[in-house]
Phi, psi and omega in degrees: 000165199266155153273165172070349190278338200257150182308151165289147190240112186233170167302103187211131206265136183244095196258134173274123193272322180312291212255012188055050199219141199207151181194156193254130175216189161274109187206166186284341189310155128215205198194144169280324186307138201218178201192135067029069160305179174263019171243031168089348183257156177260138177209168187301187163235303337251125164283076181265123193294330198248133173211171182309339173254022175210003160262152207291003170291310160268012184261336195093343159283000174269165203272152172271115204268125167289066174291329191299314199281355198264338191284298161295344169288297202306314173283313169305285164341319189206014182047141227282151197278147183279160204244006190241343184263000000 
């Protein structure tokens, strides 16, 4: 790697404020904004509405979509596609 080009890659709490949940990792973000970990030390924060713990994929709330049924209406509606284009 070139020296000097690349951003600093630190220490950064990344917390989803909807499900309460905040974990610490190494990333390039930064932030003005600062936190109190629990081990006592301070790092920046970033704020994301959405994480692994409150989004519905990984939570178990997501809905399972009826593509088939979404396919035949579609084919009812407006008829099956010519087979020359």
């Amino acid at each position: 790697m070139k020296p000097g080009i690349h951003p600093p890659y630190g220490p950064v709490v990344f917390r989803d404020r909807a499900a309460g949940y905040a974990f610490l990792t190494r990333s390039t973000a930064t932030s003005d904004k600062t936190v109190e970990w629990e081990d006592g030390n301070t790092y920046p924060v970033i704020d994301v509405e959405i994480s692994s713990a409150s989004h519905p994929f990984y939570t178990g709330t997501a809905r399972v979509l009826d593509t088939a049924g979404r396919v035949e209406r579609f084919e009812r509606r407006y008829g099956k596609r010519g087979g020359g284009r």
